[in-house]
ZAPAVO-633412 format. One line per field, with one value per residue (C-alpha): residue number from 1; x, z, y. Coordinates in nm, 3 decimals. Layout:
num = [NUM,...];
c1 = [X,...];
c3 = [Z,...];
c2 = [Y,...];
% end
This chain:
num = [1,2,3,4,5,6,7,8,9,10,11,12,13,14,15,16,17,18,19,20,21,22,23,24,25,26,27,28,29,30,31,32,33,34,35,36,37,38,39,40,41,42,43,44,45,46,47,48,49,50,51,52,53,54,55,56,57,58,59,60,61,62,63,64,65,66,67,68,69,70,71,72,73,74,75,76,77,78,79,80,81,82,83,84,85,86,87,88,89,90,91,92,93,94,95,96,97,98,99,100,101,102,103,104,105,106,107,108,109,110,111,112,113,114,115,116,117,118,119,120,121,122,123,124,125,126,127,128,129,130,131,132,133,134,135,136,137,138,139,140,141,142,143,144,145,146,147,148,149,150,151,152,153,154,155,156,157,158,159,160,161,162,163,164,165,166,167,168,169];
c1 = [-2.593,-2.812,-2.702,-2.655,-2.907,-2.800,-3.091,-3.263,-2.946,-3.077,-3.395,-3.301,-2.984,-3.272,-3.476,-3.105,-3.106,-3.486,-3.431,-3.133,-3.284,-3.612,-3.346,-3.140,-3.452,-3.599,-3.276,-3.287,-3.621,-3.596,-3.270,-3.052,-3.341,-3.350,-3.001,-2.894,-3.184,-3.074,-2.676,-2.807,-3.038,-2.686,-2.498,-2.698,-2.722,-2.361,-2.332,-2.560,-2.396,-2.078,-2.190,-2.381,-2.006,-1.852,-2.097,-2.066,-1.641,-1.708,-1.941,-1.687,-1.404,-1.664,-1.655,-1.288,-1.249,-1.482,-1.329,-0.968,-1.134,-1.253,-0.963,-0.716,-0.982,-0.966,-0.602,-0.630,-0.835,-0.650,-0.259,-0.489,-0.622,-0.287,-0.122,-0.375,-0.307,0.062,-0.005,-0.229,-0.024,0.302,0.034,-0.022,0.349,0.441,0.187,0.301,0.606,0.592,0.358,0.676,0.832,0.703,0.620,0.982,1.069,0.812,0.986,1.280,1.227,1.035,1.372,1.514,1.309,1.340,1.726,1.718,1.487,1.709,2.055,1.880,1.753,2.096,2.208,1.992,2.106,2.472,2.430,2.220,2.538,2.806,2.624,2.584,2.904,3.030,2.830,3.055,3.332,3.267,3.147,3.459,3.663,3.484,3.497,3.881,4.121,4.343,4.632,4.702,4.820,4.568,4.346,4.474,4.447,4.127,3.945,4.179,4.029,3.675,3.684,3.824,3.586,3.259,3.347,3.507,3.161,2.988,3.216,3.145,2.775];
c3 = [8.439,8.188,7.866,7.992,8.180,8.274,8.433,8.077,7.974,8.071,7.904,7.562,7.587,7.621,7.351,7.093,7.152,7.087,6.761,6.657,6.731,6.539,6.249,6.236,6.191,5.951,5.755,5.781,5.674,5.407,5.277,5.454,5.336,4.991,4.916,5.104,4.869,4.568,4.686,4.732,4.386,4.236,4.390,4.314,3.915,3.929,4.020,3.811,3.533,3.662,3.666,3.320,3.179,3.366,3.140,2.821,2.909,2.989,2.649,2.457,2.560,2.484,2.140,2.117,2.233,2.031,1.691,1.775,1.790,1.449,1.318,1.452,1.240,0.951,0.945,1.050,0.693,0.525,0.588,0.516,0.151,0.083,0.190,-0.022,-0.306,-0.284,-0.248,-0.586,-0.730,-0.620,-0.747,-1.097,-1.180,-1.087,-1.380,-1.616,-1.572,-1.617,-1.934,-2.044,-1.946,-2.118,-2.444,-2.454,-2.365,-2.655,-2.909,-2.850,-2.877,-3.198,-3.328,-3.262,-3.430,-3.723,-3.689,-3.753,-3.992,-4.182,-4.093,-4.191,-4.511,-4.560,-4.506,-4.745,-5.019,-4.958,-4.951,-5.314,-5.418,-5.277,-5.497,-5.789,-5.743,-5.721,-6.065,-6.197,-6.097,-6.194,-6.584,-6.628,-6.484,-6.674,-7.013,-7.033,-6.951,-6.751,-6.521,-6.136,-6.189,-6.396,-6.178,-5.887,-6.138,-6.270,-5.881,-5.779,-6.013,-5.995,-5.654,-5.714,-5.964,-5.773,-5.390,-5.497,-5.642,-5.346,-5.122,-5.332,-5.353];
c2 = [6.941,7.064,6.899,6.505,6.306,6.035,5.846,5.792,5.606,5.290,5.285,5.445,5.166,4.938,5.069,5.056,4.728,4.673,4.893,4.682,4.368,4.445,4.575,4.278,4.069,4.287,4.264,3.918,3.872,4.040,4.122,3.764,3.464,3.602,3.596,3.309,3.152,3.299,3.167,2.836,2.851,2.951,2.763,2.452,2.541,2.590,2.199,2.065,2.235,2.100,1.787,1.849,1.930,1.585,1.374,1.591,1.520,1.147,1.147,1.307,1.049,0.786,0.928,0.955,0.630,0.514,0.701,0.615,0.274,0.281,0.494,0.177,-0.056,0.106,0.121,-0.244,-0.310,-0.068,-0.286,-0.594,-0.489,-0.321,-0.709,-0.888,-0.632,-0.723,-1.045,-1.073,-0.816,-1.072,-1.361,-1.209,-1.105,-1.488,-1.569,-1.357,-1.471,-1.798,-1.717,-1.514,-1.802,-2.071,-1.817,-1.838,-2.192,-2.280,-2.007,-2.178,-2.515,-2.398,-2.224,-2.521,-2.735,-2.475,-2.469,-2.886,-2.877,-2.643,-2.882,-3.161,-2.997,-2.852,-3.205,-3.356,-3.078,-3.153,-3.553,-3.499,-3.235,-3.454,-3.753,-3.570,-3.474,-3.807,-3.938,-3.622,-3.709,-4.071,-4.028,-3.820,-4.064,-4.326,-4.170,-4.088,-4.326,-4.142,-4.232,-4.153,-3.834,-3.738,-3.863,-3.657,-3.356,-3.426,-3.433,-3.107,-2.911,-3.050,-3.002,-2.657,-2.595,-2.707,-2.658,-2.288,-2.213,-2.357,-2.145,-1.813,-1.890];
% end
């Protein structure tokens, strides 16, 4: 058997093993450390990053909090200033009206101190007409002897004669 020897197979199995030994920790001194270090270096940024982003997320909803906070305030103010705008708004019409009110209360009492001013003018006139009327009717009466049908005549058509032009005027 020319081509196999089989008695060397021990020692060169021996001397595999050797060269795959040495291998495996030259791999793993060189190639295995770095990488696992680099994995772990990544790994390690990728959490603090991740925990960077939880506080920027509980910041945020802080803020939003905090915002919708002051958003519900100013709403808050803004129903209160419109309700006290009403209110004087309400306040000011009330006045105005009862200005109005008493503008008119005070116009009419003034018309109607006008209107019996005028009656009791108009009254005046008609008791100085109805006298002078009655002195008339009187110096007529007096100056003509006159009997009862006369008379009856005499203050038809005076009467006629100065109520008809009383009417018409």
């Amino acid at each position: 058997m020319d081509g196999l020897d089989l008695s060397n197979i021990p020692f060169d199995l021996i001397i595999n093993i050797l060269n795959i030994a040495v291998f495996y920790l030259i791999i793993r001194c060189l190639v295995y450390k770095p990488v696992k270090k680099f994995l772990s270096a990544r790994k390690e940024k990728l959490a603090q990053e991740q925990e960077a982003l939880k506080a920027a997320e509980a910041e945020a909803e802080g803020e939003k909090a905090k915002y919708e906070a002051l958003l519900a305030e100013s709403e808050k103010q803004s129903r209160e200033l419109l309700s006290k705008s009403r209110e004087e708004a309400d306040r000011k019409a009330a006045e105005i009206l009862d200005a109005a009110r008493a503008d008119a209360a005070k116009m009419l009492a003034d018309a109607n101190a006008g209107i019996a001013a005028r009656e009791k003018e108009a009254l005046g006139t008609m008791q100085d007409d109805v006298v002078e009327l009655s002195v008339n009717i009187a110096s007529k009466l007096i100056s003509r002897n006159i009997d009862s049908e006369d008379n009856r005549r005499l203050a038809s058509d005076f009467f006629e004669k100065e109520l008809g032009g009383m009417r018409r005027g």
